[in-house]
C-alpha positions in Angstrom: 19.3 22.4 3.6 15.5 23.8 4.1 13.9 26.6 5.8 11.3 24.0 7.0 11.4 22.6 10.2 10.1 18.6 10.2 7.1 19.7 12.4 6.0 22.1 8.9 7.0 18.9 6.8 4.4 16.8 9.7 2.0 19.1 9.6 1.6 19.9 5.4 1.1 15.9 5.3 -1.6 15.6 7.8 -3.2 18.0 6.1 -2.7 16.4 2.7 -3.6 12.9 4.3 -7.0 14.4 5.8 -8.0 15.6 1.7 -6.8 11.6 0.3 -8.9 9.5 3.6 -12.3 11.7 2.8 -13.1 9.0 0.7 -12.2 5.9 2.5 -15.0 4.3 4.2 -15.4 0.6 5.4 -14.5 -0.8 8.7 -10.8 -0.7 9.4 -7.8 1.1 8.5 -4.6 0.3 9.1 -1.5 2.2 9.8 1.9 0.3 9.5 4.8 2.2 10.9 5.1 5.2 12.7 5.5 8.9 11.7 5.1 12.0 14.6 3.0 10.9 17.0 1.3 7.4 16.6 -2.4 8.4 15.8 -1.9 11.8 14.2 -2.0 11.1 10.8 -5.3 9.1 11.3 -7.8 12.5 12.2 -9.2 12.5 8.9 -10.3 8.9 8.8 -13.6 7.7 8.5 -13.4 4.1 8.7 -15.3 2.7 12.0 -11.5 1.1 13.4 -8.3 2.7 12.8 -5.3 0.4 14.0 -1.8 1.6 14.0 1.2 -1.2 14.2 4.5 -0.7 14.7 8.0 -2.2 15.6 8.0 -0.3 19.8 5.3 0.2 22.3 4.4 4.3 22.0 1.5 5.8 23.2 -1.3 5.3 20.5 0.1 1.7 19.3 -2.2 -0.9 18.9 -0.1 -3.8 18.2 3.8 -4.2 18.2 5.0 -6.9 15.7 8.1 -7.0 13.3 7.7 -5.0 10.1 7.0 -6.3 7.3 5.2 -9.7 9.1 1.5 -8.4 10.2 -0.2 -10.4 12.8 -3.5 -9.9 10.5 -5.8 -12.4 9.2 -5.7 -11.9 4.9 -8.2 -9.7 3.3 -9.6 -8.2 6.1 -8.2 -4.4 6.0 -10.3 -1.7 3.8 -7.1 0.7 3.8 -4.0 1.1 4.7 -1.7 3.8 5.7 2.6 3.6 5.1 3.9 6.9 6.2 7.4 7.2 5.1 7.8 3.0 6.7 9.2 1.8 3.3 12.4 3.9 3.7 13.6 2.7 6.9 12.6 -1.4 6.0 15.5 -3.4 4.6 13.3 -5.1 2.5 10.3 -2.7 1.3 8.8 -4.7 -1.4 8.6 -7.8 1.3 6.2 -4.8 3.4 4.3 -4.0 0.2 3.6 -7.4 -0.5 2.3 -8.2 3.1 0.2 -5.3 2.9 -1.2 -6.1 -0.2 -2.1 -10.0 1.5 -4.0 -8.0 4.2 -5.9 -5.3 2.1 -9.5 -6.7 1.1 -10.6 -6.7 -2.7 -10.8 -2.9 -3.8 -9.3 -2.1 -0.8 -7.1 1.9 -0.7 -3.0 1.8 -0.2 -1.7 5.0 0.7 2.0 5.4 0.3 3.5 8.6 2.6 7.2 9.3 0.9 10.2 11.5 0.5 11.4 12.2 -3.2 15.3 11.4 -3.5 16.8 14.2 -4.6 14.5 17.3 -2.9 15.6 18.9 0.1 14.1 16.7 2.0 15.2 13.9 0.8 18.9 15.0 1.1 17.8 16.6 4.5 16.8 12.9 5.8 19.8 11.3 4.6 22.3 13.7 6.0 20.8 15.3 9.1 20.3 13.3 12.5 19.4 15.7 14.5 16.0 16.5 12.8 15.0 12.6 11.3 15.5 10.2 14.5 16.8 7.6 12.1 18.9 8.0 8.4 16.6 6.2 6.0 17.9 3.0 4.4 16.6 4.3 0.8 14.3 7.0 -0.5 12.2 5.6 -3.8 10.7 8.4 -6.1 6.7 7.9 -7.0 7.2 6.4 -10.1 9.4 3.3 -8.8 6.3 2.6 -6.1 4.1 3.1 -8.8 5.6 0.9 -10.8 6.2 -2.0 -8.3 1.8 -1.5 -7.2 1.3 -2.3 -10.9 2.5 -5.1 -11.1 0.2 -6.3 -8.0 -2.5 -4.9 -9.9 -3.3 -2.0 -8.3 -4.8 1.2 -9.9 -2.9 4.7 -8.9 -5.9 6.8 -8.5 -4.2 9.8 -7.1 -0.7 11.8 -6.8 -0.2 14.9 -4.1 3.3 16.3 -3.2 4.2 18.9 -0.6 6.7 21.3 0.4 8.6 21.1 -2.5 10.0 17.1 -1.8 7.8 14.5 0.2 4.5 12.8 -2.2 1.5 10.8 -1.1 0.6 8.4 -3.6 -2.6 7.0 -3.2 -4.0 3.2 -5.3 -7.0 1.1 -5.5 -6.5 -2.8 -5.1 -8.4 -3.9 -8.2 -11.2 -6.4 -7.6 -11.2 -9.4 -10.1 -14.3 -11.5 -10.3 -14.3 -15.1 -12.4 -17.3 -15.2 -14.9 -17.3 -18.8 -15.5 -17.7 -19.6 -19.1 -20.8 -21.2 -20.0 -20.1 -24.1 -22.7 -22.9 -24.4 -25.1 -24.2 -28.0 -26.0 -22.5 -28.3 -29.5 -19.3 -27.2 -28.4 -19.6 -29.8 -25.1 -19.9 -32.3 -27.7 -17.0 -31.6 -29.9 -14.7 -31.6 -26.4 -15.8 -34.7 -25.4 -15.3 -36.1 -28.5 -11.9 -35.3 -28.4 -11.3 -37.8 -25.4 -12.9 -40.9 -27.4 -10.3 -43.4 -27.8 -9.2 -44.2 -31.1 -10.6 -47.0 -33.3 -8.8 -49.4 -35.7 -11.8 -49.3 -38.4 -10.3 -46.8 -41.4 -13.0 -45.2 -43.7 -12.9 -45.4 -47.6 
């Protein structure tokens, strides 16, 4: 199906990972799911903790938990990392969704996938000697894209590789509440509206 061997595929996203974590900074990052060897992917990260969780004790696994429930308190993660873990999770929105209750405001997703239809993809669905496990689905860019939008996050950058797998990288936006500063006419013409009605009529 591909000239590639996975460990070119491995090594052309670590690579591509390294470039899309220069910029993330704060105090942790996590990594949910595993891809190659647990801490890899993680060289180029610059964030003071770097967590990796997964579903089986491995060398380099911080916590072992069922995917998509994270044992992590909400808003407290400044990144997170899915490489390739939505396609092997029978419920991937349920995983986006958790990640998105852990991720602080502003806080960077990056999404690690396999396009359907490129070698790749077809390679992961019909070889099992070179994927340890057949995905469940493969979703192109544009579908994750389209399901971080409607959380309201910002796609700030696209990279694909080797001719079929795509990081996708998004910015949780950060909403603030301006209160809205009634001015003294306009207080009285609301509370106005809550006097009770009279019986006296007016020529």
């Amino acid at each position: 199906m591909s000239p590639f061997p996975p460990q070119v595929l491995l090594e052309a996203e670590k690579a591509l990972l390294a470039e899309a974590l220069d910029d993330v900074f704060g105090w942790e990052l996590l990594q949910v799911g595993l891809w190659g060897p647990a801490r890899d992917l993680l060289a180029g990260a610059r964030t003071r903790q770097r967590t990796v969780i997964a579903e089986r004790i491995e060398e380099g696994v911080d916590i072992v938990a069922r995917l998509p429930q994270l044992p992590i308190a909400s808003g407290t993660v400044d990144a997170a990392l899915l490489p390739h873990t939505l396609e092997y999770l029978a419920d991937p929105k349920a995983m986006i969704r958790e990640v998105d209750r852990v991720l602080a405001g502003d806080g960077k997703l990056i999404v690690v996938g396999l396009r359907p239809w490129s070698v790749w993809g077809l390679r992961a669905r019909l070889s099992r000697r070179t994927f340890p496990l057949e995905p469940k689905s493969l979703f192109a860019e544009r579908r994750i894209s389209d399901w971080l939008a409607l959380l309201g996050y910002e796609i700030i950058a696209l990279r694909r590789c080797l001719h079929g797998a795509y990081i996708l990288k998004a910015r949780k936006r950060l909403y603030t509440m301006t209160p809205i500063r009634v001015r003294p006419r306009e207080r009285a013409a609301v509370l106005g509206g809550l006097v009770k009605p009279t019986s006296r009529t007016h020529p």
